[in-house]
Gaussian input, Z-matrix of N, CA and C with variables (Angstrom, degrees):
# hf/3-21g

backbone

0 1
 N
 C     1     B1
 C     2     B2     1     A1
 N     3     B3     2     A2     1     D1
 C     4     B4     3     A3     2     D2
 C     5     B5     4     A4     3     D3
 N     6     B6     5     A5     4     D4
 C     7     B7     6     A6     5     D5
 C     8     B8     7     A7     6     D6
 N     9     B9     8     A8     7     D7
 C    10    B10     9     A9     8     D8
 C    11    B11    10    A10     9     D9
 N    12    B12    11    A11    10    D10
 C    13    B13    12    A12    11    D11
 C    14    B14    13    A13    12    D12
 N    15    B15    14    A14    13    D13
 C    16    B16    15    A15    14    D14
 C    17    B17    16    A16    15    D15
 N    18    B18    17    A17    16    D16
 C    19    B19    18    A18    17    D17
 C    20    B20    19    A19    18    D18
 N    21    B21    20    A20    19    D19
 C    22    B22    21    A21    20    D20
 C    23    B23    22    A22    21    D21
 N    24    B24    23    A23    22    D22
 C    25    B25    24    A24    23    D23
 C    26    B26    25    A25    24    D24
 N    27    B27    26    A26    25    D25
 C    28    B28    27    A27    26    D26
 C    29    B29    28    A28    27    D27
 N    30    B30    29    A29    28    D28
 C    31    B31    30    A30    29    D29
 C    32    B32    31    A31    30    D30
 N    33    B33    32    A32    31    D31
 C    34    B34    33    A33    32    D32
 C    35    B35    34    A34    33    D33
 N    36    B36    35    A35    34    D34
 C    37    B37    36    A36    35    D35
 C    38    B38    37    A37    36    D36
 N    39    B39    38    A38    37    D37
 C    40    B40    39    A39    38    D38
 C    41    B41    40    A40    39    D39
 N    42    B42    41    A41    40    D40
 C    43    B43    42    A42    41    D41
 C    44    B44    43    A43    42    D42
 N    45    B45    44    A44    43    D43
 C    46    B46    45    A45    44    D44
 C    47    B47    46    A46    45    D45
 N    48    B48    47    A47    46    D46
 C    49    B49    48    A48    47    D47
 C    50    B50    49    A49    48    D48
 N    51    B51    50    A50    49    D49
 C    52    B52    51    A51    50    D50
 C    53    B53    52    A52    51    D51
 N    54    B54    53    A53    52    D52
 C    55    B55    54    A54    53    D53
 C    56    B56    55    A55    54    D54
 N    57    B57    56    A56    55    D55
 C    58    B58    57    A57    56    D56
 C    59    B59    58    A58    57    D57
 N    60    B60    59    A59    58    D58
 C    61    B61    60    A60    59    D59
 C    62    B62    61    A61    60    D60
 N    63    B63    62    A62    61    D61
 C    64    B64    63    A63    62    D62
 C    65    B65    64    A64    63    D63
 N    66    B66    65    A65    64    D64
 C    67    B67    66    A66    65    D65
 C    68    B68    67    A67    66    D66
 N    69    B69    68    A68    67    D67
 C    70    B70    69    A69    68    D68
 C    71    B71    70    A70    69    D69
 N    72    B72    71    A71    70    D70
 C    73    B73    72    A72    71    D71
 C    74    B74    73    A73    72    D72
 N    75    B75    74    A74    73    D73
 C    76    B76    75    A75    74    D74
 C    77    B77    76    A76    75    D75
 N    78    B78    77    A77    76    D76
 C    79    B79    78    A78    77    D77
 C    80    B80    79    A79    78    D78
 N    81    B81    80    A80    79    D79
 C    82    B82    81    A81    80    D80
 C    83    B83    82    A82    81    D81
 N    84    B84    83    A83    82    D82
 C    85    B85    84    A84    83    D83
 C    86    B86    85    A85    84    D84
 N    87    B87    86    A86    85    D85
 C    88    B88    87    A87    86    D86
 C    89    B89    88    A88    87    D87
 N    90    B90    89    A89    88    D88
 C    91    B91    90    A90    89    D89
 C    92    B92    91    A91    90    D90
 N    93    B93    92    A92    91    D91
 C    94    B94    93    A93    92    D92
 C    95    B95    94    A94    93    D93
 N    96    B96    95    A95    94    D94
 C    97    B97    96    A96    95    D95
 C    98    B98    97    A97    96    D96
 N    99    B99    98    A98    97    D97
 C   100   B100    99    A99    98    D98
 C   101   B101   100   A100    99    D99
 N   102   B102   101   A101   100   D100
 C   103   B103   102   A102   101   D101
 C   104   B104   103   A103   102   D102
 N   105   B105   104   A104   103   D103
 C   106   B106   105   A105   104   D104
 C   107   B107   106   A106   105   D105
 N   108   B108   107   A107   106   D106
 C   109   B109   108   A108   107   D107
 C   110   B110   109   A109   108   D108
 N   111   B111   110   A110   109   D109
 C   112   B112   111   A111   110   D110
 C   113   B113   112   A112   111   D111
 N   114   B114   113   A113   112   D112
 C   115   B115   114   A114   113   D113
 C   116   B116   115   A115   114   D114
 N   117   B117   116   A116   115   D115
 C   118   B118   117   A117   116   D116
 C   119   B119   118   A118   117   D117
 N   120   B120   119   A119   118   D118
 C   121   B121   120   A120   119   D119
 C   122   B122   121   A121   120   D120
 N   123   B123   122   A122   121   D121
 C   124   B124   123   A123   122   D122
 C   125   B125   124   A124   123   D123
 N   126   B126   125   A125   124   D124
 C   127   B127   126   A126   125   D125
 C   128   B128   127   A127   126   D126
 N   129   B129   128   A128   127   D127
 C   130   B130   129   A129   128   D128
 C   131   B131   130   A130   129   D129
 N   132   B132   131   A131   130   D130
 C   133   B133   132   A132   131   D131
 C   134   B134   133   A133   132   D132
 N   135   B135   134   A134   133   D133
 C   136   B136   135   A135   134   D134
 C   137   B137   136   A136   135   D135
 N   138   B138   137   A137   136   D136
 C   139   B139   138   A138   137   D137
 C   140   B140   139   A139   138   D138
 N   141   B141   140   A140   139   D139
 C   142   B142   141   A141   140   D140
 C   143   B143   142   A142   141   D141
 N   144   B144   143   A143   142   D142
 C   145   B145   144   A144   143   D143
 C   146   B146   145   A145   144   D144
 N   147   B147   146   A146   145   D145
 C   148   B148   147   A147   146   D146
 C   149   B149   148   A148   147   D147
 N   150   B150   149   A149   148   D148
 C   151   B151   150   A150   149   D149
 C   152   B152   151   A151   150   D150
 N   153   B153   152   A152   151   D151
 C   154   B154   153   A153   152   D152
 C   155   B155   154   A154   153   D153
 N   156   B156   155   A155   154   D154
 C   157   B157   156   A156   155   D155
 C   158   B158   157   A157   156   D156
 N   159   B159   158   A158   157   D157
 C   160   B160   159   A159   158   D158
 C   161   B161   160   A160   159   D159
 N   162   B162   161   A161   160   D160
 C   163   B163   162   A162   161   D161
 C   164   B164   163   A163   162   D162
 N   165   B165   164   A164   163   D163
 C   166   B166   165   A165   164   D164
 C   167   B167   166   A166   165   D165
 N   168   B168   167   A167   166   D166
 C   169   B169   168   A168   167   D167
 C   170   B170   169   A169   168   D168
 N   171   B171   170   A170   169   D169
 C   172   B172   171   A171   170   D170
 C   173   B173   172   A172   171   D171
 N   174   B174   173   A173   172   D172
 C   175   B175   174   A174   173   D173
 C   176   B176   175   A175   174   D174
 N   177   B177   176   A176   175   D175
 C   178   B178   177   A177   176   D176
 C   179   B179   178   A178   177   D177
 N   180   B180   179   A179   178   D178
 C   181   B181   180   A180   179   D179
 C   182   B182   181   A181   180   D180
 N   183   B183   182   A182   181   D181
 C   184   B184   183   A183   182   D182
 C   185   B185   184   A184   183   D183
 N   186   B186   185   A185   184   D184
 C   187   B187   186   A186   185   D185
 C   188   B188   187   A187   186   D186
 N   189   B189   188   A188   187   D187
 C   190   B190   189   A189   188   D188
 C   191   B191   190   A190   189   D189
 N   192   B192   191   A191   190   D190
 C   193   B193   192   A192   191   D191
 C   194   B194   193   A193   192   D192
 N   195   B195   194   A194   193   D193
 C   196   B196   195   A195   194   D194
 C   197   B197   196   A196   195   D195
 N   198   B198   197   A197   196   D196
 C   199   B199   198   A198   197   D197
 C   200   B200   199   A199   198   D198
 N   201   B201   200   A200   199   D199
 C   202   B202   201   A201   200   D200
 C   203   B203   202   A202   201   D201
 N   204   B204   203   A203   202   D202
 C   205   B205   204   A204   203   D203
 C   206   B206   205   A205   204   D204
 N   207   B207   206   A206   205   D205
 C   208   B208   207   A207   206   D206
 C   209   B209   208   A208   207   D207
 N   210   B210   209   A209   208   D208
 C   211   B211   210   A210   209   D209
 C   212   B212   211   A211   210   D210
 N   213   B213   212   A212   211   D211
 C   214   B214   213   A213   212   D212
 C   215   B215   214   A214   213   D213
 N   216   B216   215   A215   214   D214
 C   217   B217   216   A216   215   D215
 C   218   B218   217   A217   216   D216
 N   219   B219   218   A218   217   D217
 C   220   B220   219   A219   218   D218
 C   221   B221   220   A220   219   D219
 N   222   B222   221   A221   220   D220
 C   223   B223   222   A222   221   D221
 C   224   B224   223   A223   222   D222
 N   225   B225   224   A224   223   D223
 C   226   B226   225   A225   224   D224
 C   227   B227   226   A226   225   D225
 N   228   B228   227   A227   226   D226
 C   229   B229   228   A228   227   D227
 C   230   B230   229   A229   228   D228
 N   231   B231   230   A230   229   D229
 C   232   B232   231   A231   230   D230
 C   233   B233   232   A232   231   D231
 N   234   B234   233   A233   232   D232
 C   235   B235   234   A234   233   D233
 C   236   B236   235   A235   234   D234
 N   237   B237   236   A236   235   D235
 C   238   B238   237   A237   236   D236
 C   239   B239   238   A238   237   D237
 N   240   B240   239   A239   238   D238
 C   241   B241   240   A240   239   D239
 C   242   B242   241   A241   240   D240
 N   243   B243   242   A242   241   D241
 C   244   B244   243   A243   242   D242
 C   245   B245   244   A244   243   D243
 N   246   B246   245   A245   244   D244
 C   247   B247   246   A246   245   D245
 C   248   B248   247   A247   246   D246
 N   249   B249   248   A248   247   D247
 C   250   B250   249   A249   248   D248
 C   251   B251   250   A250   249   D249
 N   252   B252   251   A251   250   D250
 C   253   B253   252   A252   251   D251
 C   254   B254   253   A253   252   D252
 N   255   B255   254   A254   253   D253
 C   256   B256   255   A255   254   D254
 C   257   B257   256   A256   255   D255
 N   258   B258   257   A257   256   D256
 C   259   B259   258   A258   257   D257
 C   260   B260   259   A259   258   D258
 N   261   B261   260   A260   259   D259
 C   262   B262   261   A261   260   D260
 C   263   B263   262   A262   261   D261
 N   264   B264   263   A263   262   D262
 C   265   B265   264   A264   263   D263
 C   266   B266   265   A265   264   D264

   B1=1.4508
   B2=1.5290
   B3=1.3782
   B4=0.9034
   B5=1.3258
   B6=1.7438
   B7=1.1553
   B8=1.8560
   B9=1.1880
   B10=0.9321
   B11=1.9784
   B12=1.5182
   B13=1.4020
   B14=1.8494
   B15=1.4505
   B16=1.5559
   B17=1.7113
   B18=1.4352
   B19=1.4902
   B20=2.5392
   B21=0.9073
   B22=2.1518
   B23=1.6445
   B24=1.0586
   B25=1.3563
   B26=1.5716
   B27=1.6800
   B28=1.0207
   B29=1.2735
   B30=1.5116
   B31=1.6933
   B32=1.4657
   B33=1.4006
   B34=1.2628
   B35=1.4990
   B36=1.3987
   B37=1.2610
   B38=1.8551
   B39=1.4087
   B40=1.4404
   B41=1.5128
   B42=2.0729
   B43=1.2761
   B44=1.8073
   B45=1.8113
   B46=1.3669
   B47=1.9102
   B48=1.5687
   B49=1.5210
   B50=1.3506
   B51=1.3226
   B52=1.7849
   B53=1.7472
   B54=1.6094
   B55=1.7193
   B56=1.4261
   B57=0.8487
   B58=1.7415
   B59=1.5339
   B60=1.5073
   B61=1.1527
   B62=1.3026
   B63=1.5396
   B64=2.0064
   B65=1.4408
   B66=1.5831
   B67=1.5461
   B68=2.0180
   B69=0.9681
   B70=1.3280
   B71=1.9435
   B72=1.3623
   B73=1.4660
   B74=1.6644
   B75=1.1619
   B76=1.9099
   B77=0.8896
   B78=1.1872
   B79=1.3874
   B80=1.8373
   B81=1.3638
   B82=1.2257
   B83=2.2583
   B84=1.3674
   B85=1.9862
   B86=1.1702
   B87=1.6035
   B88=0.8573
   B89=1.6977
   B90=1.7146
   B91=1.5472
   B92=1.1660
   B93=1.2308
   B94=1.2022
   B95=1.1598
   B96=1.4550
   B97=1.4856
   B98=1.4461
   B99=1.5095
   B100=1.1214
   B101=1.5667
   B102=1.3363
   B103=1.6526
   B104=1.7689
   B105=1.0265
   B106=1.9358
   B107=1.2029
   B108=1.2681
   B109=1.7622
   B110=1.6503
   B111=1.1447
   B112=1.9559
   B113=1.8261
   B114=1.0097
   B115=2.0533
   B116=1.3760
   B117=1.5912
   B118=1.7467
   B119=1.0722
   B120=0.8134
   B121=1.9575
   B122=1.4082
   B123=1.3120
   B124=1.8747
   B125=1.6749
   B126=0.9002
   B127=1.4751
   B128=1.6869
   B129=1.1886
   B130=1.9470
   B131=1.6749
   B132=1.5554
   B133=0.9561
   B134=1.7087
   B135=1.5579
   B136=1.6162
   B137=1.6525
   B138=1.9108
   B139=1.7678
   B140=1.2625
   B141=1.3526
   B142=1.5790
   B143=1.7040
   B144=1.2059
   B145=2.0375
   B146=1.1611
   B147=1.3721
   B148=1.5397
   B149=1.4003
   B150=1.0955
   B151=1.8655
   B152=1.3193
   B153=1.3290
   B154=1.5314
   B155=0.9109
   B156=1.2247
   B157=1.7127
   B158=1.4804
   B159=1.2045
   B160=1.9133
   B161=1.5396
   B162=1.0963
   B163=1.1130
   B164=1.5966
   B165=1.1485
   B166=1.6657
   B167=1.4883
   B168=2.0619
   B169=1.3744
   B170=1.6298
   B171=1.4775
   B172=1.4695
   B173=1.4234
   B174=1.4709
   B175=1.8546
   B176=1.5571
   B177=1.2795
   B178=1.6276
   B179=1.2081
   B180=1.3830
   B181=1.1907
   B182=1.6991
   B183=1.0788
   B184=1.4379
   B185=1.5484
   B186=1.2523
   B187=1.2825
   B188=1.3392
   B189=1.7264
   B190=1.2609
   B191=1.4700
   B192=1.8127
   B193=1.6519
   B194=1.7677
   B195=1.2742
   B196=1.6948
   B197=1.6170
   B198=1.3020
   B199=1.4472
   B200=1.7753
   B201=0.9639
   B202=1.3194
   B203=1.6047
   B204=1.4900
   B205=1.4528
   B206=1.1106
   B207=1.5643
   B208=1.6808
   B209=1.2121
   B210=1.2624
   B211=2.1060
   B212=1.1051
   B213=1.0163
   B214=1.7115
   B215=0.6799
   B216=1.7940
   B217=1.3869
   B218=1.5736
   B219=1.2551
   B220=1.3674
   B221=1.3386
   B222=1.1499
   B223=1.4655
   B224=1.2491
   B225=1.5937
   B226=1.7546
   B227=1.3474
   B228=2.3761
   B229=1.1452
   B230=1.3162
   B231=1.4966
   B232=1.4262
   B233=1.6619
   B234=1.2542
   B235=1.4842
   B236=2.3538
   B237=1.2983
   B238=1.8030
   B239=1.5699
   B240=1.2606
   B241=1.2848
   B242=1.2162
   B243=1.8912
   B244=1.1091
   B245=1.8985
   B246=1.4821
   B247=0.9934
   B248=1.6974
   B249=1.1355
   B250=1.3187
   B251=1.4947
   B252=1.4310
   B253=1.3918
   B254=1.6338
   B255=0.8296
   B256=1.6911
   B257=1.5300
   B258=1.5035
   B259=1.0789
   B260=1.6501
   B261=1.2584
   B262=1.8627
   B263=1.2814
   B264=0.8427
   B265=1.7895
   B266=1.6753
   A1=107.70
   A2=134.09
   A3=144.20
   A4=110.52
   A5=127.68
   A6=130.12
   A7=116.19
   A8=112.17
   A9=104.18
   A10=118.45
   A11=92.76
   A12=89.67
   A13=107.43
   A14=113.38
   A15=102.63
   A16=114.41
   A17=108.73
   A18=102.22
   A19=81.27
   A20=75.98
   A21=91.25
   A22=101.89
   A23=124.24
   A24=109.97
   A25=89.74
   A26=123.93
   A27=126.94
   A28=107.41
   A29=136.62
   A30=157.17
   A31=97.85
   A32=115.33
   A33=127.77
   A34=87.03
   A35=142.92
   A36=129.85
   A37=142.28
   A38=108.19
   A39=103.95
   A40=89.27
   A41=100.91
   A42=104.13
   A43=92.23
   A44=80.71
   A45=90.75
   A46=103.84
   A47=110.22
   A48=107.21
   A49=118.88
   A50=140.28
   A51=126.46
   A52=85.12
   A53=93.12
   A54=99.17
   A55=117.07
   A56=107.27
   A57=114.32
   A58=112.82
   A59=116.95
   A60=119.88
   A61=117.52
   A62=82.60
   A63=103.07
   A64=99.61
   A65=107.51
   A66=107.71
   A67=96.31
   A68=114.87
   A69=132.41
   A70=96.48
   A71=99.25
   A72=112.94
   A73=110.18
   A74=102.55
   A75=107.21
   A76=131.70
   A77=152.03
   A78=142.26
   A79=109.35
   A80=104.33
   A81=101.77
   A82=99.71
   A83=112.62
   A84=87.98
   A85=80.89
   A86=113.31
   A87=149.28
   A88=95.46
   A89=94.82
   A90=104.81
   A91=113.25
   A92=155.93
   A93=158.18
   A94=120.19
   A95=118.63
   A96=133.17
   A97=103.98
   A98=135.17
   A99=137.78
   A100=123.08
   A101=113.05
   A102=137.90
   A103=110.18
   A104=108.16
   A105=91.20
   A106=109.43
   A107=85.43
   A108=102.59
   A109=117.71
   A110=93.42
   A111=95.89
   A112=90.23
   A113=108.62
   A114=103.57
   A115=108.65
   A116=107.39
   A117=117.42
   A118=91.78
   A119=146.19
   A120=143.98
   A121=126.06
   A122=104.01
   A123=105.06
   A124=88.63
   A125=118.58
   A126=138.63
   A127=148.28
   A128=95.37
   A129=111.43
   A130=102.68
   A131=128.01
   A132=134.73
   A133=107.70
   A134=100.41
   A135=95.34
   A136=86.48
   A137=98.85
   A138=97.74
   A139=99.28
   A140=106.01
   A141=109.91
   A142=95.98
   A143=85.24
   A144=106.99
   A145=85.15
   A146=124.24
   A147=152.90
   A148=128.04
   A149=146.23
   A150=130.58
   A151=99.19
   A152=109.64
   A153=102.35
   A154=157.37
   A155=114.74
   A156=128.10
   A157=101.35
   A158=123.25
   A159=122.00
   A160=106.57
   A161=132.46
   A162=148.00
   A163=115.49
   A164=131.75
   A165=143.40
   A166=91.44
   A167=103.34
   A168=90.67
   A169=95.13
   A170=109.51
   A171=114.50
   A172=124.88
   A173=120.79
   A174=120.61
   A175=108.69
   A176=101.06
   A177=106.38
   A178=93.63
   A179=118.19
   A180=145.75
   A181=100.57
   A182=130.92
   A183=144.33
   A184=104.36
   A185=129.44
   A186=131.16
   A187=131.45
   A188=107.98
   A189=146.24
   A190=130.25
   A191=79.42
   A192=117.95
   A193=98.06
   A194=110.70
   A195=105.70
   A196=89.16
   A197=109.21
   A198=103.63
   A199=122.88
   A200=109.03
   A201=116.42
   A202=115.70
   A203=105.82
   A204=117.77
   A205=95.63
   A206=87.14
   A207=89.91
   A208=129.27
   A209=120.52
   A210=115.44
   A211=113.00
   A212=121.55
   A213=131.30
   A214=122.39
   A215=110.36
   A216=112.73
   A217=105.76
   A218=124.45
   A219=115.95
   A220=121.64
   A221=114.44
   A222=129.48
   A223=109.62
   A224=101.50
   A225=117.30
   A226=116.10
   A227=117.95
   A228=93.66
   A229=123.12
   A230=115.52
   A231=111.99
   A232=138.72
   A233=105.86
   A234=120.21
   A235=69.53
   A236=96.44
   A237=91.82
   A238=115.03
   A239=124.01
   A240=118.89
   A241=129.97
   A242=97.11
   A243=104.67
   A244=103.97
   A245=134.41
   A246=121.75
   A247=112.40
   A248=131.10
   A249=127.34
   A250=128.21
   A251=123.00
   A252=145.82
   A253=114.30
   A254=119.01
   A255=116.00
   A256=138.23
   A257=92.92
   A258=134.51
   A259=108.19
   A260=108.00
   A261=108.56
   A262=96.00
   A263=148.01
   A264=135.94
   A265=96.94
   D1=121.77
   D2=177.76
   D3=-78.61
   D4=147.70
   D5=-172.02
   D6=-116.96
   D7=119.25
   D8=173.51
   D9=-88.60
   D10=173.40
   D11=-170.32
   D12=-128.42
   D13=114.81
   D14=-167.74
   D15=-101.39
   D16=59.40
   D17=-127.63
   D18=-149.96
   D19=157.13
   D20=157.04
   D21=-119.47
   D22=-148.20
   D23=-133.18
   D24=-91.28
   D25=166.38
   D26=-166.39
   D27=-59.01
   D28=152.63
   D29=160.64
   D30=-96.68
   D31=169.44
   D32=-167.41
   D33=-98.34
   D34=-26.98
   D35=145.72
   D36=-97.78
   D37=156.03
   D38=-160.70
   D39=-167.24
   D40=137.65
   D41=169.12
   D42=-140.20
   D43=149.64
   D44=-158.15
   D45=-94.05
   D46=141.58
   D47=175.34
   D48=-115.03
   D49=61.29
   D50=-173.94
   D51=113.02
   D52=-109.31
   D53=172.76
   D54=-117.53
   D55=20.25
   D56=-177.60
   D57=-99.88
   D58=147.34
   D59=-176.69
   D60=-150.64
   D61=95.49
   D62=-165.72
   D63=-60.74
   D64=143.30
   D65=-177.57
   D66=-137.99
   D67=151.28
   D68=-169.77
   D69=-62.10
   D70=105.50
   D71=171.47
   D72=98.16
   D73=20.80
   D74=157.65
   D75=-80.95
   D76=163.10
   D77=167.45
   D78=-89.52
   D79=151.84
   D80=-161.36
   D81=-137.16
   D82=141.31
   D83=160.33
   D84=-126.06
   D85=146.05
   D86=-177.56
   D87=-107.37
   D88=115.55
   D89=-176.34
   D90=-82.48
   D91=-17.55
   D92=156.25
   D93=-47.04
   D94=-61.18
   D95=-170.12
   D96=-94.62
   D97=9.55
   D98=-153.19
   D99=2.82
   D100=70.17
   D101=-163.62
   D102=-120.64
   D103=116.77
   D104=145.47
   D105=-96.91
   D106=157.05
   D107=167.09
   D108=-176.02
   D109=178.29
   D110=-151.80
   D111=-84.77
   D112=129.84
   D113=159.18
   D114=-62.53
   D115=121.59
   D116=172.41
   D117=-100.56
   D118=-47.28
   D119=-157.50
   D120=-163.80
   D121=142.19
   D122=-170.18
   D123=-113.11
   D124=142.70
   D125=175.03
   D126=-179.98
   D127=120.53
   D128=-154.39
   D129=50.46
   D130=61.28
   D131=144.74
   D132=94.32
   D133=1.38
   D134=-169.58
   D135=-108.87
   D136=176.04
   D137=169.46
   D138=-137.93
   D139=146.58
   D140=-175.25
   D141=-115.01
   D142=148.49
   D143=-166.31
   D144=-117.49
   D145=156.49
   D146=124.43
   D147=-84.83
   D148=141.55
   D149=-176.07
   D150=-87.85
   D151=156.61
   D152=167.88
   D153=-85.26
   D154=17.46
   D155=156.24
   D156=-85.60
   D157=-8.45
   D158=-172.66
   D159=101.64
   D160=-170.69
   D161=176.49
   D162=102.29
   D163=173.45
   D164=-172.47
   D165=-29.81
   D166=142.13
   D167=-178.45
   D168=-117.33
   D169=156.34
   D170=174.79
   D171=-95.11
   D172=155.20
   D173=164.00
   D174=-85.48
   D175=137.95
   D176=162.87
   D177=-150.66
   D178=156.14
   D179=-158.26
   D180=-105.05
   D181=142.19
   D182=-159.99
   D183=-71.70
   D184=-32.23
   D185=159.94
   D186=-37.75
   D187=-47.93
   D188=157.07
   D189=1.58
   D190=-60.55
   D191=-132.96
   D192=-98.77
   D193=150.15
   D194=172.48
   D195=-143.42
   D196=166.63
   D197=146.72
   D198=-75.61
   D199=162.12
   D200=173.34
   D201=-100.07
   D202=145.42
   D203=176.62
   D204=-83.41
   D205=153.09
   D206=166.87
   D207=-81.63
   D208=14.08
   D209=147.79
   D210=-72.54
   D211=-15.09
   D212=-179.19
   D213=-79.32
   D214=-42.62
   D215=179.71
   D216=-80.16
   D217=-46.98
   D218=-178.68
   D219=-57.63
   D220=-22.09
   D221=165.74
   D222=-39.92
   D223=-79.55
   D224=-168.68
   D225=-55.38
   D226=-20.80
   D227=170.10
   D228=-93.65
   D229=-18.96
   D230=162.64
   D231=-45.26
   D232=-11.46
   D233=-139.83
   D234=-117.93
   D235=-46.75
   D236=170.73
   D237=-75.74
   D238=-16.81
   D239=-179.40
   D240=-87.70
   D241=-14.61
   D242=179.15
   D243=-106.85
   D244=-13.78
   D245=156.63
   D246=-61.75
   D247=-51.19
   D248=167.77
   D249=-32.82
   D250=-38.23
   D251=161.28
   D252=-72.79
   D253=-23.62
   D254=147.21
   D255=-119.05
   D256=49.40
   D257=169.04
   D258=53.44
   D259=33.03
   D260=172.96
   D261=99.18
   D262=30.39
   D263=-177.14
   D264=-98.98

């Protein structure tokens, strides 16, 4: 089984999902909450996201988690570039 990696260069932490191996500062969508967001921290098996403009960060569970395409990703920052441009509303 080959392993993929959803991650930039390895962190001294990483939790593994199927074949994925979330690493501290990847991008992550969280299928549930239909969110990206960056991995801040892996801990006792959960991963905590931040969105990417910043703000409150969430748990999701590694199951969760996919990588994101990049429509997704450009999505989530447009969708921040343009809350930022009306001043956070």
């Amino acid at each position: 089984m080959s392993q993929l990696r959803a991650s930039h260069p390895a962190g001294p932490k990483q939790v593994r999902s199927a074949e994925i191996a979330w690493a501290v500062g990847a991008l992550a969508y969280d299928k549930k909450l239909k969110l990206v967001g960056i991995v801040m921290d892996l801990l006792f098996g959960s991963v905590y996201l931040r969105p990417l403009g910043g703000g409150v960060e969430w748990k999701a569970t590694p199951e969760d988690l996919e990588p994101p395409d990049p429509a997704t990703v450009l999505s989530a920052r447009v969708a921040e570039a343009n809350r930022r441009s009306w001043g956070g509303l």
